[in-house]
KOLNUNU-657239 format. One record per residue (C-alpha): residue number from 1; residue in three letters; z, y, x. Coordinates in nm, 4 decimals, padded with zeros to 6 digits. Layout:
<seq->NUM | type->ALA | Z->Z | Y->Y | X->X>
...
END
This chain:
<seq->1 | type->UNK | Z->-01.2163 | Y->00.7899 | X->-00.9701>
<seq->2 | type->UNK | Z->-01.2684 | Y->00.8323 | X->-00.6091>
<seq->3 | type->UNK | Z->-01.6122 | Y->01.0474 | X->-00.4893>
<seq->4 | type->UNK | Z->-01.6503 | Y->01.2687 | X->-00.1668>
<seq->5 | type->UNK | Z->-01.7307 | Y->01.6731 | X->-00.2290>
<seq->6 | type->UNK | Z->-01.9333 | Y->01.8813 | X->00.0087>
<seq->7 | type->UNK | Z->-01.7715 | Y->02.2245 | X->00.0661>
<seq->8 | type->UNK | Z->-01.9761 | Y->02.5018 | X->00.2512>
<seq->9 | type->UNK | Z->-01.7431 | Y->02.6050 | X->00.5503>
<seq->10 | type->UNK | Z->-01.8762 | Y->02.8851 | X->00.7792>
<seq->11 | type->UNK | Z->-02.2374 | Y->02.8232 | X->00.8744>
<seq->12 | type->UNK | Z->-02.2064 | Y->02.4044 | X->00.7725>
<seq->13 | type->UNK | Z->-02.0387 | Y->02.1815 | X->00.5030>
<seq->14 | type->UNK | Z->-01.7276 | Y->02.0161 | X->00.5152>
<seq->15 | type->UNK | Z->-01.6591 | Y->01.6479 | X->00.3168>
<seq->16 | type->UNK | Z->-01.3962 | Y->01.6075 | X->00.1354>
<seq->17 | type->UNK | Z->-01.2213 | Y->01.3125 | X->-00.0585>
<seq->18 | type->UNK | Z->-01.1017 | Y->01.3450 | X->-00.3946>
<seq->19 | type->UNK | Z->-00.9107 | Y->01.1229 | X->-00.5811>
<seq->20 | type->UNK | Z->-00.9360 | Y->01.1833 | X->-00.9303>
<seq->21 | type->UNK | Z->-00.6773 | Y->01.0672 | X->-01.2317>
<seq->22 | type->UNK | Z->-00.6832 | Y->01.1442 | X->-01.5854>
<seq->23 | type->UNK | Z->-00.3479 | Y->01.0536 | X->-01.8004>
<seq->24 | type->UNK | Z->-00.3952 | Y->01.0964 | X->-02.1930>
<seq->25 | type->UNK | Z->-00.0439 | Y->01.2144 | X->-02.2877>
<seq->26 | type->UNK | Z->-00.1130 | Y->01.3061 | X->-02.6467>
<seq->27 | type->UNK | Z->-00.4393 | Y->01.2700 | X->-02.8852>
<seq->28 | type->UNK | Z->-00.4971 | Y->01.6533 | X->-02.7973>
<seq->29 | type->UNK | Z->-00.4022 | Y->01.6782 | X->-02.4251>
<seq->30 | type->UNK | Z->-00.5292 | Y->01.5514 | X->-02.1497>
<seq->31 | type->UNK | Z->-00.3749 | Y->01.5906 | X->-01.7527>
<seq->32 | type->UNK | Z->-00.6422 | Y->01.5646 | X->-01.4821>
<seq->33 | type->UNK | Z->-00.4529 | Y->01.5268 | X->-01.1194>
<seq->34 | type->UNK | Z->-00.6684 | Y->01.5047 | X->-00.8245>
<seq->35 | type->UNK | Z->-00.5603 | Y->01.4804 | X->-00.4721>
<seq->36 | type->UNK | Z->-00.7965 | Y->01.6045 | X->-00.2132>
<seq->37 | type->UNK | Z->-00.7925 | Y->01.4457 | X->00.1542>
<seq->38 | type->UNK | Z->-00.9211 | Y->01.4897 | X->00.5155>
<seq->39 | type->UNK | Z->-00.8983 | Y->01.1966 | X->00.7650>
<seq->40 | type->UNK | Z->-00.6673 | Y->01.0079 | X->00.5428>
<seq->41 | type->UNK | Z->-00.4572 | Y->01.3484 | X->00.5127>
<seq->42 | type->UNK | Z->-00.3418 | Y->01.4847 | X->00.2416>
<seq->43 | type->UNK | Z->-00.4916 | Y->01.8484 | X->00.2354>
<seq->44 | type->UNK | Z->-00.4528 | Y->01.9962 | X->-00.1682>
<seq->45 | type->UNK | Z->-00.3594 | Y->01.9030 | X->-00.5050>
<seq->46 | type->UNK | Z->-00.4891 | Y->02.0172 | X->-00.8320>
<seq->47 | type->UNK | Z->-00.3518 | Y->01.9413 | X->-01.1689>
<seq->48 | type->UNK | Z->-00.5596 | Y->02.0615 | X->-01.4942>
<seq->49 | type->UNK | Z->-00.4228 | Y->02.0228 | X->-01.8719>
<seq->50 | type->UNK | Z->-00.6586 | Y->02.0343 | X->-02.1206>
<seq->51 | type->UNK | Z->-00.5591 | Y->02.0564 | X->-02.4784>
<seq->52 | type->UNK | Z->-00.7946 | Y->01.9859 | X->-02.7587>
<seq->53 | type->UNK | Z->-00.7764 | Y->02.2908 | X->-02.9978>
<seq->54 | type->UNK | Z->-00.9201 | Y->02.3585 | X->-03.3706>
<seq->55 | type->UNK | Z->-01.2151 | Y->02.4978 | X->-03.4466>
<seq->56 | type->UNK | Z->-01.1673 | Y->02.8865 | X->-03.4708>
<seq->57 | type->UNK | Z->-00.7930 | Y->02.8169 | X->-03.3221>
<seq->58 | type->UNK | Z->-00.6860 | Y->03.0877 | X->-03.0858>
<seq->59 | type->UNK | Z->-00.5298 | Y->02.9265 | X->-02.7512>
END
């Protein structure tokens, strides 16, 4: 998925692209990569895992 975010920078905004993945590895977890760009630069990374947990299940 591919969608622009508005960050507030000093007194203005900033937009950024974001380029959004999702891999299902295993029934119960989940990787989310996105890439996040600036004039067709590459300016940050964030990857998330997400794992699906029991009801009442400590983490």
């Amino acid at each position: 998925m591919n969608y622009v975010l508005r960050v507030s920078y000093g007194d203005g905004t900033i937009d950024v692209r974001m380029d959004d993945w999702m891999y299902l590895v295993t029934p119960d977890t989940l990787i989310n990569q996105t890439t996040m760009s600036k004039w067709g630069v590459d300016v940050g990374e964030v990857v998330l895992v997400i794992q699906k947990h029991e009801s009442g299940a400590t983490p």
